[in-house]
PDB file with one MODEL, atoms N, CA, C and O in Angstrom:
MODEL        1
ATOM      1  N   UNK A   1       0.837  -1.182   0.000  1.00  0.00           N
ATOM      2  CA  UNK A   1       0.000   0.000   0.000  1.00  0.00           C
ATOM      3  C   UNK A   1       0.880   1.243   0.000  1.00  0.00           C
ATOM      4  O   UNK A   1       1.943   1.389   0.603  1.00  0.00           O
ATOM      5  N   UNK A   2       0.327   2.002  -0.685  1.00  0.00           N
ATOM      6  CA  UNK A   2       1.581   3.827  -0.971  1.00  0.00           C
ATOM      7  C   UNK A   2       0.080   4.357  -0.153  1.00  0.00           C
ATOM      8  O   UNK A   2      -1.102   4.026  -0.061  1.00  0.00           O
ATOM      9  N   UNK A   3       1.085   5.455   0.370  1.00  0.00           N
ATOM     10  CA  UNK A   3       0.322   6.968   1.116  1.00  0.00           C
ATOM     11  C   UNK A   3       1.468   7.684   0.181  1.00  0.00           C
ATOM     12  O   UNK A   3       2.312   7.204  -0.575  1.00  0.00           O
ATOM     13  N   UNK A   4       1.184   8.863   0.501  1.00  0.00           N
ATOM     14  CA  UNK A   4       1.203  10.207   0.244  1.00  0.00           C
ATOM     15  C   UNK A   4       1.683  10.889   1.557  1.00  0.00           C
ATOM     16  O   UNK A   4       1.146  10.810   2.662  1.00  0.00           O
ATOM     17  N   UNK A   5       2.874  11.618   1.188  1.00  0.00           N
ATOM     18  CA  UNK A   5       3.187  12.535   2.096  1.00  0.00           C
ATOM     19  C   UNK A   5       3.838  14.099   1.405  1.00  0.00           C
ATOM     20  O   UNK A   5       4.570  14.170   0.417  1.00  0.00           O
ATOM     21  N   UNK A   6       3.428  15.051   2.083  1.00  0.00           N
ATOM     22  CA  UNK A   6       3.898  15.974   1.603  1.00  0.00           C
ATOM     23  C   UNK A   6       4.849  17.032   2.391  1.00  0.00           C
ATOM     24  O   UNK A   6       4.547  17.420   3.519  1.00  0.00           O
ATOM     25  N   UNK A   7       6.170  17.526   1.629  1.00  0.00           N
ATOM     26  CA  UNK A   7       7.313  18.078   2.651  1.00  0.00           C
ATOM     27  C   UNK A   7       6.858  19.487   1.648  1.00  0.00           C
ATOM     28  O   UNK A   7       6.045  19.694   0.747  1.00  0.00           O
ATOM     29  N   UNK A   8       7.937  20.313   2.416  1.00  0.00           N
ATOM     30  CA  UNK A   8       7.856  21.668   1.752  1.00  0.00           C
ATOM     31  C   UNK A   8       7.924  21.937   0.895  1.00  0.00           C
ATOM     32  O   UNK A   8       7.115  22.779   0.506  1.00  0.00           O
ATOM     33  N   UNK A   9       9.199  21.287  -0.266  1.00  0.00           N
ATOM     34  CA  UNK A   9       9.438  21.204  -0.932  1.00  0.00           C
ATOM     35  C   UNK A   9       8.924  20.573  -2.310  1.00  0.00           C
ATOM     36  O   UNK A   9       9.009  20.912  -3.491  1.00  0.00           O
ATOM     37  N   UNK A  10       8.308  19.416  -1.563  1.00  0.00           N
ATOM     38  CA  UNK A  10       7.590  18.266  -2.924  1.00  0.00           C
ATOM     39  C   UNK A  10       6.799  17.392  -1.907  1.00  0.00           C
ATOM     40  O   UNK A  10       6.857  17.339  -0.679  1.00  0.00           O
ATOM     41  N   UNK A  11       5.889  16.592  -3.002  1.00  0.00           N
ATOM     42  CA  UNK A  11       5.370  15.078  -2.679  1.00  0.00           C
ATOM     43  C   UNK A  11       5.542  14.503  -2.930  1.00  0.00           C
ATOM     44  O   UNK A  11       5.755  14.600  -4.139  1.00  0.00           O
ATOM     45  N   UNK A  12       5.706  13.310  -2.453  1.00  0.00           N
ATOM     46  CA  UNK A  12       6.308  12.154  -2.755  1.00  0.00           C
ATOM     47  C   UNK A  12       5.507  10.754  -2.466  1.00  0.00           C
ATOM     48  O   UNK A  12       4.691  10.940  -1.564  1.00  0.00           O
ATOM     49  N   UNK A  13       5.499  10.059  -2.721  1.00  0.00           N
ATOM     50  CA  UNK A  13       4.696   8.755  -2.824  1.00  0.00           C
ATOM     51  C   UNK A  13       5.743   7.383  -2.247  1.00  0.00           C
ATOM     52  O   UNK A  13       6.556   6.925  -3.050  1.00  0.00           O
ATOM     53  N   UNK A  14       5.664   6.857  -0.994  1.00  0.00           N
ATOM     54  CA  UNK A  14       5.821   5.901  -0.302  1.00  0.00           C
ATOM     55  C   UNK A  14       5.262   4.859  -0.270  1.00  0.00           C
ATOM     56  O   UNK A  14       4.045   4.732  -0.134  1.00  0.00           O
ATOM     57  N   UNK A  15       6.453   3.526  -0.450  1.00  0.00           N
ATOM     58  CA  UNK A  15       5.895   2.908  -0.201  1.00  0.00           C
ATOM     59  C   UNK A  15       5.241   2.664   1.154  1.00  0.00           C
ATOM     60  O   UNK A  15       5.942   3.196   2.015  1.00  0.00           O
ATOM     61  N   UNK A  16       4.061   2.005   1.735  1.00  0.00           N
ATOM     62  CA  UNK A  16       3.589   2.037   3.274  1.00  0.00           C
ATOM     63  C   UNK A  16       4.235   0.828   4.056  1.00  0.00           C
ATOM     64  O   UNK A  16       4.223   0.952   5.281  1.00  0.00           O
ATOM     65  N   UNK A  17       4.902  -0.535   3.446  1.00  0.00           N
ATOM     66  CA  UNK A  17       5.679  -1.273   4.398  1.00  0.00           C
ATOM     67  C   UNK A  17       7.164  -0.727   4.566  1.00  0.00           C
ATOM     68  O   UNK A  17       7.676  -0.548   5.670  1.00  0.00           O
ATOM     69  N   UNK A  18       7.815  -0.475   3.328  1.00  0.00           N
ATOM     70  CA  UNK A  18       9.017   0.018   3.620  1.00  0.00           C
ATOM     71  C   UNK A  18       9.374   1.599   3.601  1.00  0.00           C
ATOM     72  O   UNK A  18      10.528   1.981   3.796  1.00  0.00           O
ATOM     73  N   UNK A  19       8.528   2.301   3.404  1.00  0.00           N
ATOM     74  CA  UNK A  19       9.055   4.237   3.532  1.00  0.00           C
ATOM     75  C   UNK A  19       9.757   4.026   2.529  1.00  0.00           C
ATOM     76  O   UNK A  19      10.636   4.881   2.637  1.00  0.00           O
ATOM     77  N   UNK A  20       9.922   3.556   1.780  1.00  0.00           N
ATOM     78  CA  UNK A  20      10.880   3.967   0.593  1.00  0.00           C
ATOM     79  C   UNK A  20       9.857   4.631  -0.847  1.00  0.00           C
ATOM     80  O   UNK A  20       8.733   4.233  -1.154  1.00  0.00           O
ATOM     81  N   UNK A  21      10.611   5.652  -1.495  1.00  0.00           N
ATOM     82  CA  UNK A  21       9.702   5.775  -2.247  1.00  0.00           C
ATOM     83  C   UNK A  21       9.277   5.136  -3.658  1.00  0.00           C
ATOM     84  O   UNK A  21      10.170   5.093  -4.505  1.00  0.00           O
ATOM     85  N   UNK A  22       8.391   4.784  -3.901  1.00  0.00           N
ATOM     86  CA  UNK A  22       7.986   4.605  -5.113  1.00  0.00           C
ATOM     87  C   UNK A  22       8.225   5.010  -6.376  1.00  0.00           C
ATOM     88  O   UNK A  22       8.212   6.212  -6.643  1.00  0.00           O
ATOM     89  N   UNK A  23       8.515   3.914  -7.469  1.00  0.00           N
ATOM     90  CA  UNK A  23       9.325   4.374  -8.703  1.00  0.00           C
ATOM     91  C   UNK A  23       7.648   4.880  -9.431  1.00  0.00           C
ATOM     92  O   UNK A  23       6.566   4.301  -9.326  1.00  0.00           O
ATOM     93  N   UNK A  24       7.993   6.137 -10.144  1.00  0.00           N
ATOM     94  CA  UNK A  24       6.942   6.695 -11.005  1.00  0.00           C
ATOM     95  C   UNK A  24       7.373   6.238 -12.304  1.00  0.00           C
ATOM     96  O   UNK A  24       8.524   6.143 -12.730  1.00  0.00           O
ATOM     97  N   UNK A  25       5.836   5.862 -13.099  1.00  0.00           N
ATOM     98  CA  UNK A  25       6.310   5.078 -14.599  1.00  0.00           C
ATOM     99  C   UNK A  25       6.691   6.016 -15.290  1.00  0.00           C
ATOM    100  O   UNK A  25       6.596   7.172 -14.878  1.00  0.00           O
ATOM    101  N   UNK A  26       7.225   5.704 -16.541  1.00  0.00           N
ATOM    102  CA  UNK A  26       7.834   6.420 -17.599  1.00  0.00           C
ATOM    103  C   UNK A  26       6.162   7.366 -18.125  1.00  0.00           C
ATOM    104  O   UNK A  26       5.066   6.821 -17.999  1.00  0.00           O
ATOM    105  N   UNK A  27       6.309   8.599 -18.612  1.00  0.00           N
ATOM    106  CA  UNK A  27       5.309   9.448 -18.621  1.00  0.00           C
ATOM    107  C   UNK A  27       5.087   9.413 -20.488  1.00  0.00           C
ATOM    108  O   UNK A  27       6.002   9.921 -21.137  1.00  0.00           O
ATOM    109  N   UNK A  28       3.663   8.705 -21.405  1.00  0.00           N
ATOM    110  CA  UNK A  28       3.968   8.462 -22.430  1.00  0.00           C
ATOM    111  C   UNK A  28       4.237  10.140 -23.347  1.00  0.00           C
ATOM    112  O   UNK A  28       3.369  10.961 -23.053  1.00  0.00           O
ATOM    113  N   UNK A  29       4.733  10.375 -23.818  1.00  0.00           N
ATOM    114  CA  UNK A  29       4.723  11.697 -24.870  1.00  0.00           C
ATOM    115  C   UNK A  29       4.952  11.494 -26.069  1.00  0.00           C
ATOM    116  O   UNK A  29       5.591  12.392 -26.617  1.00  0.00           O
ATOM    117  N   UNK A  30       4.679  10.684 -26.653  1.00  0.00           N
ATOM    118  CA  UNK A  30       5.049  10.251 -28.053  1.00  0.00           C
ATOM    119  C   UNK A  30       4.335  10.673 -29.250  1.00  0.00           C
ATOM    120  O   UNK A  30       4.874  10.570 -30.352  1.00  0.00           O
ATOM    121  N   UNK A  31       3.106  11.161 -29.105  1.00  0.00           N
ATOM    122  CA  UNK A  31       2.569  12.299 -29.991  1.00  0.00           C
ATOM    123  C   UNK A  31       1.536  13.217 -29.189  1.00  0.00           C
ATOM    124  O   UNK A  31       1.444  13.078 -27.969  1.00  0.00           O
ATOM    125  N   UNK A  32       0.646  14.291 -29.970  1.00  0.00           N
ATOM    126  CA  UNK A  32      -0.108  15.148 -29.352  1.00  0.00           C
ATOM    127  C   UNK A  32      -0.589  14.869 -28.219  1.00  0.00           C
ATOM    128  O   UNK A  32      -0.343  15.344 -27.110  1.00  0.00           O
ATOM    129  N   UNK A  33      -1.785  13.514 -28.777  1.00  0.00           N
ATOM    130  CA  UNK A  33      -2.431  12.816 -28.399  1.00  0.00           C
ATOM    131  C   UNK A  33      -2.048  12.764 -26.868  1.00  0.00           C
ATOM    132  O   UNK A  33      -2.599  13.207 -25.861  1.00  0.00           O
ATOM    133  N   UNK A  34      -0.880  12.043 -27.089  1.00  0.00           N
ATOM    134  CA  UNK A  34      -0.634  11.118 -25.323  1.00  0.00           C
ATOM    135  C   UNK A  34      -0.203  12.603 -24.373  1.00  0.00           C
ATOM    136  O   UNK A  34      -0.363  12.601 -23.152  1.00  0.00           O
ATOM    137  N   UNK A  35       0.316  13.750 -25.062  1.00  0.00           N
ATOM    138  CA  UNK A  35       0.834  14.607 -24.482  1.00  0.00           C
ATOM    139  C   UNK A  35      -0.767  15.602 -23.975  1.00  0.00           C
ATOM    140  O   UNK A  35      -0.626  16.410 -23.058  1.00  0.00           O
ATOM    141  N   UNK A  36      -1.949  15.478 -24.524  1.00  0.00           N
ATOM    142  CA  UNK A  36      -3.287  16.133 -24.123  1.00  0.00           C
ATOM    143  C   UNK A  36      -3.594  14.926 -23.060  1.00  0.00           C
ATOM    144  O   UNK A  36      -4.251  15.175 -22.049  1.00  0.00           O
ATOM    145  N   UNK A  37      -3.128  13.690 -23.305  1.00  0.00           N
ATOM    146  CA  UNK A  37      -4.018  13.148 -21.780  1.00  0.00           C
ATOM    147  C   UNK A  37      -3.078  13.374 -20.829  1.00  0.00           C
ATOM    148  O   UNK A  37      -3.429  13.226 -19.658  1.00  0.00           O
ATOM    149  N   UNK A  38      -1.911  13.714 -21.077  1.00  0.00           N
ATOM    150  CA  UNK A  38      -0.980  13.669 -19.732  1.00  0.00           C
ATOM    151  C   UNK A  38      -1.535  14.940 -19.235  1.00  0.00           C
ATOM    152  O   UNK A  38      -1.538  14.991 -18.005  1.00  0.00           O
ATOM    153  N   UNK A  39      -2.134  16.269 -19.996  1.00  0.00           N
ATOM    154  CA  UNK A  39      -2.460  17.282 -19.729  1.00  0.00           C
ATOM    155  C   UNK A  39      -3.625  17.349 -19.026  1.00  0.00           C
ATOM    156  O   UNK A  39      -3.909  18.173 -18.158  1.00  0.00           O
ATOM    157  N   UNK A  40      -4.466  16.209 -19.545  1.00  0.00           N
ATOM    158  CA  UNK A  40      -5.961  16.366 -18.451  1.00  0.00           C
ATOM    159  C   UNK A  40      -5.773  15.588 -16.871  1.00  0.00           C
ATOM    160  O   UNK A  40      -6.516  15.729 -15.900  1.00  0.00           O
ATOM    161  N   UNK A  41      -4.602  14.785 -16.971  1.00  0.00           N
ATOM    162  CA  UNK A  41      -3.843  14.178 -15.890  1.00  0.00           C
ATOM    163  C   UNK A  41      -3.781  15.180 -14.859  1.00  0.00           C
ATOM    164  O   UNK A  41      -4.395  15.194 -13.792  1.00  0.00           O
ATOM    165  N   UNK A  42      -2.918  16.057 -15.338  1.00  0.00           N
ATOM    166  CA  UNK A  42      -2.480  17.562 -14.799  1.00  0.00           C
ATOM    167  C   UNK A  42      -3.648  17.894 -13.948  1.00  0.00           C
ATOM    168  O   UNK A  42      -3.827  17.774 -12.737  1.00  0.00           O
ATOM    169  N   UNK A  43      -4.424  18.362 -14.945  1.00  0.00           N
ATOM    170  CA  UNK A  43      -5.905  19.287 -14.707  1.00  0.00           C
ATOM    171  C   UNK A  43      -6.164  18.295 -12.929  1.00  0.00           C
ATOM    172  O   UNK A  43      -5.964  18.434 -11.722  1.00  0.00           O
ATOM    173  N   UNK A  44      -6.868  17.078 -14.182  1.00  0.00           N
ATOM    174  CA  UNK A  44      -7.747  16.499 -12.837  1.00  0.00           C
ATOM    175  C   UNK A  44      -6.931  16.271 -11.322  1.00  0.00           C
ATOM    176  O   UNK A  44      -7.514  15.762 -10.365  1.00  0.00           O
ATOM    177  N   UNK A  45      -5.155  16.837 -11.249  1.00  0.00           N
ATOM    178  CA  UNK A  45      -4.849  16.221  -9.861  1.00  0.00           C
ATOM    179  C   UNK A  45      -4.685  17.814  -9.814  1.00  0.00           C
ATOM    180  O   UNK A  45      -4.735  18.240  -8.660  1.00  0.00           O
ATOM    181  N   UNK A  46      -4.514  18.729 -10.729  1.00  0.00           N
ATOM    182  CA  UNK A  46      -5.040  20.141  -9.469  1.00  0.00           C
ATOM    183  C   UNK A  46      -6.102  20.222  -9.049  1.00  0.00           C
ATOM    184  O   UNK A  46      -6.167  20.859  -7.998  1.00  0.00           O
ATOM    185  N   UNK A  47      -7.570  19.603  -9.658  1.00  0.00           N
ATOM    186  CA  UNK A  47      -8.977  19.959  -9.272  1.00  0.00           C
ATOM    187  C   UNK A  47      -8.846  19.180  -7.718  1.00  0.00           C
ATOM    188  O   UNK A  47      -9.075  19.614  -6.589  1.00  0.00           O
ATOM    189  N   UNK A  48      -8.371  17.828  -8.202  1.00  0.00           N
ATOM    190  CA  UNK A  48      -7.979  17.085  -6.535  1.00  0.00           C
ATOM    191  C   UNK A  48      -7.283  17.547  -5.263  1.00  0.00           C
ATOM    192  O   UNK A  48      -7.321  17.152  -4.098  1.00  0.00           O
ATOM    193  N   UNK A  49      -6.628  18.530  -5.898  1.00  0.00           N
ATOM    194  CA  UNK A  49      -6.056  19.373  -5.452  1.00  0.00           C
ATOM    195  C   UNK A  49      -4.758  18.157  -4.253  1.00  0.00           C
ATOM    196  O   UNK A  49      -4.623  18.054  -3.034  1.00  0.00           O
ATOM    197  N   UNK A  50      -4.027  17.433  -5.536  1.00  0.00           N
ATOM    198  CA  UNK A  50      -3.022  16.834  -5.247  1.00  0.00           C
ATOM    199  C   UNK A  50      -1.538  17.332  -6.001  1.00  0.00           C
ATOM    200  O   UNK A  50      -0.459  16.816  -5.710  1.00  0.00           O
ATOM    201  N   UNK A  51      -1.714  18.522  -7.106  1.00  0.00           N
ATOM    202  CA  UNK A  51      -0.727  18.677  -7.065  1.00  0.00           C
ATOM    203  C   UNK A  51      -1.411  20.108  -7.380  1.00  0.00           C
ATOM    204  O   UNK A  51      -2.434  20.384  -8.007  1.00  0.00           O
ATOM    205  N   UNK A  52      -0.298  21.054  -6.595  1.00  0.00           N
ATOM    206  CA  UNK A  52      -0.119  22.520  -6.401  1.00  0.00           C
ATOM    207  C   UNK A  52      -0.196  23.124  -7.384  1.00  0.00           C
ATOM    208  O   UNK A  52       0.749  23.057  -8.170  1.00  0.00           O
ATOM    209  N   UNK A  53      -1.791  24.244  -7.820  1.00  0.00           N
ATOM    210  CA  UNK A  53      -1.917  24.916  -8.571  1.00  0.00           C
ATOM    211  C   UNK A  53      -1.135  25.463  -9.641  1.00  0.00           C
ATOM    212  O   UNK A  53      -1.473  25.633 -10.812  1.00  0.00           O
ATOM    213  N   UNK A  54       0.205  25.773  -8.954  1.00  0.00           N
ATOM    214  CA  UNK A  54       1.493  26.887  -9.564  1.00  0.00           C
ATOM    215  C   UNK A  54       1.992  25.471 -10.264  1.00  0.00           C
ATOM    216  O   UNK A  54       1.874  25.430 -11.488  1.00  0.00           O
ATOM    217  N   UNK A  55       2.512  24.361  -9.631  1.00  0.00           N
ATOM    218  CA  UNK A  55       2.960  23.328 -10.275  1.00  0.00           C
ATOM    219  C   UNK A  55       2.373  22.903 -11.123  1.00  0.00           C
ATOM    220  O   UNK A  55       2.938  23.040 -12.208  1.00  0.00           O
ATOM    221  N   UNK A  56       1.179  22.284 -11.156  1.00  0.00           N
ATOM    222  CA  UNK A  56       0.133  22.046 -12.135  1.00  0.00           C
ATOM    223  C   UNK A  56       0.526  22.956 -13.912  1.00  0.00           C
ATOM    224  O   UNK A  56       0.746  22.391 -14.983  1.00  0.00           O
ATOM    225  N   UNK A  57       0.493  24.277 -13.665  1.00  0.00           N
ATOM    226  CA  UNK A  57       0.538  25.368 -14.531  1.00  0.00           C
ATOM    227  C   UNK A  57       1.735  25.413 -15.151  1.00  0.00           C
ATOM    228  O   UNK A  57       1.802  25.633 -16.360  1.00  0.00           O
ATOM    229  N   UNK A  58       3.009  25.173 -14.255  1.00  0.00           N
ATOM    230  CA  UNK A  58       3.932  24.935 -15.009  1.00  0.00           C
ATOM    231  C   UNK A  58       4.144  23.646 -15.745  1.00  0.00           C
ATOM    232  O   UNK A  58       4.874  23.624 -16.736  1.00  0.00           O
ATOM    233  N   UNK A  59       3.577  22.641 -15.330  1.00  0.00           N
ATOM    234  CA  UNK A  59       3.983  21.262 -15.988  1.00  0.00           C
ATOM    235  C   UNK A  59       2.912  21.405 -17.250  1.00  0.00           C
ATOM    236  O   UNK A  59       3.126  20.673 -18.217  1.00  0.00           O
ATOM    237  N   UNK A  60       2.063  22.074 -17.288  1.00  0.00           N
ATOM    238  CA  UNK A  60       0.985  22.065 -18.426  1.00  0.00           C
ATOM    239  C   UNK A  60       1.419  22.774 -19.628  1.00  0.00           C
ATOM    240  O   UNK A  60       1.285  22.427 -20.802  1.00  0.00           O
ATOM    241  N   UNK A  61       2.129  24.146 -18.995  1.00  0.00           N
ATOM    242  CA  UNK A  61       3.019  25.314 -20.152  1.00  0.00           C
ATOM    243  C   UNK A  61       4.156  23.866 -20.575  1.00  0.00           C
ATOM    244  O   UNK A  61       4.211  23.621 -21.780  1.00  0.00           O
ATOM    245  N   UNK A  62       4.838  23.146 -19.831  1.00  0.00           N
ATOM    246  CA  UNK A  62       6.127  22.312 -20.582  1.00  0.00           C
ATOM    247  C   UNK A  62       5.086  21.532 -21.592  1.00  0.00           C
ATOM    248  O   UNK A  62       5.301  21.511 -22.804  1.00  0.00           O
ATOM    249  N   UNK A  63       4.472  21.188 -21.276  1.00  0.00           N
ATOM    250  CA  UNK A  63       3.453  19.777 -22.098  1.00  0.00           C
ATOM    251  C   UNK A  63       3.180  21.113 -23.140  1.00  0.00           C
ATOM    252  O   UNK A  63       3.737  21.004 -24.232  1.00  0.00           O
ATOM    253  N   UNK A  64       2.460  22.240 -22.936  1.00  0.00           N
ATOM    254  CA  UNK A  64       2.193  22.412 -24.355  1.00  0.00           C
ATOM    255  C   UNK A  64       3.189  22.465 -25.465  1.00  0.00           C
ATOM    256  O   UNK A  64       3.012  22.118 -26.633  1.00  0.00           O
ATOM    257  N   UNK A  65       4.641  23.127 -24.719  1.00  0.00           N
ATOM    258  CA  UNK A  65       5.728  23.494 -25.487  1.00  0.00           C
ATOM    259  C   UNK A  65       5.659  22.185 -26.142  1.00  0.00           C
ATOM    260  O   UNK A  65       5.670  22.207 -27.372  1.00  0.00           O
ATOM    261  N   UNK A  66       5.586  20.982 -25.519  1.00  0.00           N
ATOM    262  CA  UNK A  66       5.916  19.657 -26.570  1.00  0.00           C
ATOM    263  C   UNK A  66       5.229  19.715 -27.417  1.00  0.00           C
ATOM    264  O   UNK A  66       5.620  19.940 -28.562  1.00  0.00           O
ATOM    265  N   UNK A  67       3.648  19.472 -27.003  1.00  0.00           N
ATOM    266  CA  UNK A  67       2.981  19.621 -28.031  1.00  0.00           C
ATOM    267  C   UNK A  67       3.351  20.278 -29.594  1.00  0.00           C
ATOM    268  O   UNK A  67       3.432  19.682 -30.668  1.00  0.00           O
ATOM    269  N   UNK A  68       3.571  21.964 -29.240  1.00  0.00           N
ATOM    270  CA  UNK A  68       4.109  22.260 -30.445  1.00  0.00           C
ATOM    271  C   UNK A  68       4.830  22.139 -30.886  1.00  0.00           C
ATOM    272  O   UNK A  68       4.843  22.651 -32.006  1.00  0.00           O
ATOM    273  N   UNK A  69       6.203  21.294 -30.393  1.00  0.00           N
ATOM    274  CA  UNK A  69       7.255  20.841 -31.188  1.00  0.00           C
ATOM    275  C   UNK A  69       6.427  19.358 -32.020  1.00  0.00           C
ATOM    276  O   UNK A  69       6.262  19.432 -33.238  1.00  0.00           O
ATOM    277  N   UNK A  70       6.083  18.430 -31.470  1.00  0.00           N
ATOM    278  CA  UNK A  70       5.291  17.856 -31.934  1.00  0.00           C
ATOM    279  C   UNK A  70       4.327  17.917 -33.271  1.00  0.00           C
ATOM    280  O   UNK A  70       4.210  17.031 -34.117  1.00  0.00           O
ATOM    281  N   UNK A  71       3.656  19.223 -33.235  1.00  0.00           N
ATOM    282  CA  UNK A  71       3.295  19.900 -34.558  1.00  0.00           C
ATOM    283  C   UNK A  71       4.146  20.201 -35.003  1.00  0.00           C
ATOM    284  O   UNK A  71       4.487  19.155 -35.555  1.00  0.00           O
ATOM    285  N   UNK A  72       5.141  21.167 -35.327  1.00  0.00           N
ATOM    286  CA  UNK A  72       6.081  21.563 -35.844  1.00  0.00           C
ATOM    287  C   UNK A  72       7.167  20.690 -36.247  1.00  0.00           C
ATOM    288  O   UNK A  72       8.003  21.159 -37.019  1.00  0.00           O
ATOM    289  N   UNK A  73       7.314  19.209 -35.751  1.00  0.00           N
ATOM    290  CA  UNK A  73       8.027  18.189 -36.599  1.00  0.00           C
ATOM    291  C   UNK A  73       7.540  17.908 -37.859  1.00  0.00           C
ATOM    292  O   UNK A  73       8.124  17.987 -38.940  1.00  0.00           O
ATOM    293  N   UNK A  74       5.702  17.363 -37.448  1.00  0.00           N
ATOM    294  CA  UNK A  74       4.397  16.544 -37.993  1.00  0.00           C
ATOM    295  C   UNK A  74       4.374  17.434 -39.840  1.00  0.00           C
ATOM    296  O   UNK A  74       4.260  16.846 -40.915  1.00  0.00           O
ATOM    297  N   UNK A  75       4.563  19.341 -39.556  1.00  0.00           N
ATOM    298  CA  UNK A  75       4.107  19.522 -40.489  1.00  0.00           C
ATOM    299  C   UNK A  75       5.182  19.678 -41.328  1.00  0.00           C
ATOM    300  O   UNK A  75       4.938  19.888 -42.517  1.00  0.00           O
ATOM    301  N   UNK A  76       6.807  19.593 -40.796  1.00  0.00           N
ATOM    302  CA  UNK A  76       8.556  19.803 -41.605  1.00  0.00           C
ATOM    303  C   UNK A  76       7.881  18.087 -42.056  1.00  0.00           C
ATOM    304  O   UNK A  76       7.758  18.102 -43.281  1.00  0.00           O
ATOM    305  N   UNK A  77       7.517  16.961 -41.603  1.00  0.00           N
ATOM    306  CA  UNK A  77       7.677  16.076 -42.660  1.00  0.00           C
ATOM    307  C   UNK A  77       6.670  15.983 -43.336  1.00  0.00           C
ATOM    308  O   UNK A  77       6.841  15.415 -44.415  1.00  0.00           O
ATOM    309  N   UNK A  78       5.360  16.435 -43.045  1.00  0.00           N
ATOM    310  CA  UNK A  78       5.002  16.095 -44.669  1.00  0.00           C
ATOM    311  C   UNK A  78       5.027  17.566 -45.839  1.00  0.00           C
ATOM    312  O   UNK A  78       4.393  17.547 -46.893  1.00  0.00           O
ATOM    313  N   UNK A  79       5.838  18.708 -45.410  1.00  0.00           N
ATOM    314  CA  UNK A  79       6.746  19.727 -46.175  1.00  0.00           C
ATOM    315  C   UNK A  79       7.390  19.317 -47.351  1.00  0.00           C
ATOM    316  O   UNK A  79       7.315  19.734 -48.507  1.00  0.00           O
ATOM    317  N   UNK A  80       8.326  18.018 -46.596  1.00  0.00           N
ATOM    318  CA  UNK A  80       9.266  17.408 -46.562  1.00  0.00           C
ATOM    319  C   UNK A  80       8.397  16.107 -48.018  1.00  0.00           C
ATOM    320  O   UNK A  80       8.788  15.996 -49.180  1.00  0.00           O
ATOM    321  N   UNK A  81       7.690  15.653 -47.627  1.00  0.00           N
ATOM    322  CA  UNK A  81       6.794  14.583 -48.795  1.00  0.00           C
ATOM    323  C   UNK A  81       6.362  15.671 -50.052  1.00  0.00           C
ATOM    324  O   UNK A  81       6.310  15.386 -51.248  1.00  0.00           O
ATOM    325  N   UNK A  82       6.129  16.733 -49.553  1.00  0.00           N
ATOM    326  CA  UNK A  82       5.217  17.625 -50.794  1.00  0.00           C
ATOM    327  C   UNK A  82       6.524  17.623 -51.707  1.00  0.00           C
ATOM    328  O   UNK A  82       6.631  17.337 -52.900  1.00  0.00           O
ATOM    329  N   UNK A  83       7.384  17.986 -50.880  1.00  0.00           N
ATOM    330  CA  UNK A  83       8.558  18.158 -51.764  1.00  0.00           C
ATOM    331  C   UNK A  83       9.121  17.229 -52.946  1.00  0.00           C
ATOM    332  O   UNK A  83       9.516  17.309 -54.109  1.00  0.00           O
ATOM    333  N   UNK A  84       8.931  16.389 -52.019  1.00  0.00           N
ATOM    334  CA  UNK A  84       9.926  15.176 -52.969  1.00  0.00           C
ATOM    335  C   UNK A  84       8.826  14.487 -53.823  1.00  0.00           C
ATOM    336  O   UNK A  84       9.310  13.939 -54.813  1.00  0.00           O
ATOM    337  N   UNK A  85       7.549  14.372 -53.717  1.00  0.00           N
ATOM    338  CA  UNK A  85       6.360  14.330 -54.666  1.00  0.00           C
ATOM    339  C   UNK A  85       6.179  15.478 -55.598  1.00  0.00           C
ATOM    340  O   UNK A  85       5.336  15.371 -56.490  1.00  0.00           O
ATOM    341  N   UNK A  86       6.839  16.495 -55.489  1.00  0.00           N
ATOM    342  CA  UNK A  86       6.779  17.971 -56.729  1.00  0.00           C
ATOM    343  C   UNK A  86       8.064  17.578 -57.157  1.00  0.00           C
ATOM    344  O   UNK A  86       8.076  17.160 -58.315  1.00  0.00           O
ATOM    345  N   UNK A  87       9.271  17.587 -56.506  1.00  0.00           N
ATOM    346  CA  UNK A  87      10.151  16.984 -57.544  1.00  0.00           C
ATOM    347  C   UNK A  87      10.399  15.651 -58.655  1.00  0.00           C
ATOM    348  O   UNK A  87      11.164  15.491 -59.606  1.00  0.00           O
ATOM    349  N   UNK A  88       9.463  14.900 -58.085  1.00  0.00           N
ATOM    350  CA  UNK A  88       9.771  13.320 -58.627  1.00  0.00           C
ATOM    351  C   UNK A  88       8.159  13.675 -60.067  1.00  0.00           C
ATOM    352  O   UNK A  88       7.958  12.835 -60.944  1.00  0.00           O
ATOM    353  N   UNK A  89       7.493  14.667 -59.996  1.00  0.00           N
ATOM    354  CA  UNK A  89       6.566  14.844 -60.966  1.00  0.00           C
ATOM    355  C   UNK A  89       7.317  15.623 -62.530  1.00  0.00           C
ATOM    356  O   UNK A  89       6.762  15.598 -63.628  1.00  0.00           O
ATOM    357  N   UNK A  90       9.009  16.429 -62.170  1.00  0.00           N
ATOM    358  CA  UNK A  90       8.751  17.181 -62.368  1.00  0.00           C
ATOM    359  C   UNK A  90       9.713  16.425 -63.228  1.00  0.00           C
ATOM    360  O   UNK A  90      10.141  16.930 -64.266  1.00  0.00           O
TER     361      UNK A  90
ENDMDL
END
């Protein structure tokens, strides 16, 4: 069983037989997609009000920045297809 404890600094998640803390899984970001649910993730543990408003806000501004790198790869490759489909016509 994990509790929850919170220091000044951060929270942290324990295990409850040994106090040691708990490994957090790998967080998916691999396109928009997974990067908007990690974002409603966000949302719903500030409404829970398990993670700190200000924190919340900043981890949501990093997620969007991905996001738009994310777009901004998505639309250099198919730039990138128009291209080489206008050259190979031409």
């Amino acid at each position: 069983m994990a509790r929850r404890i919170s220091t000044t600094d951060r929270a942290e998640t324990l295990d409850g037989a040994t106090l040691l803390p708990v490994p957090t899984p790998p967080i998916n970001l691999h396109d928009v997609e997974a990067v908007r649910r990690e974002m409603a993730r966000v949302y719903r543990a500030m409404k829970a009000r398990t993670i700190d408003t200000q924190d919340g806000t900043r981890l949501v501004y990093v997620l969007t920045q991905i996001a738009k790198l994310h777009e901004i790869v998505e639309i250099e490759r198919r730039i990138d297809e128009l291209e080489r489909l206008s050259s190979e016509r031409q």
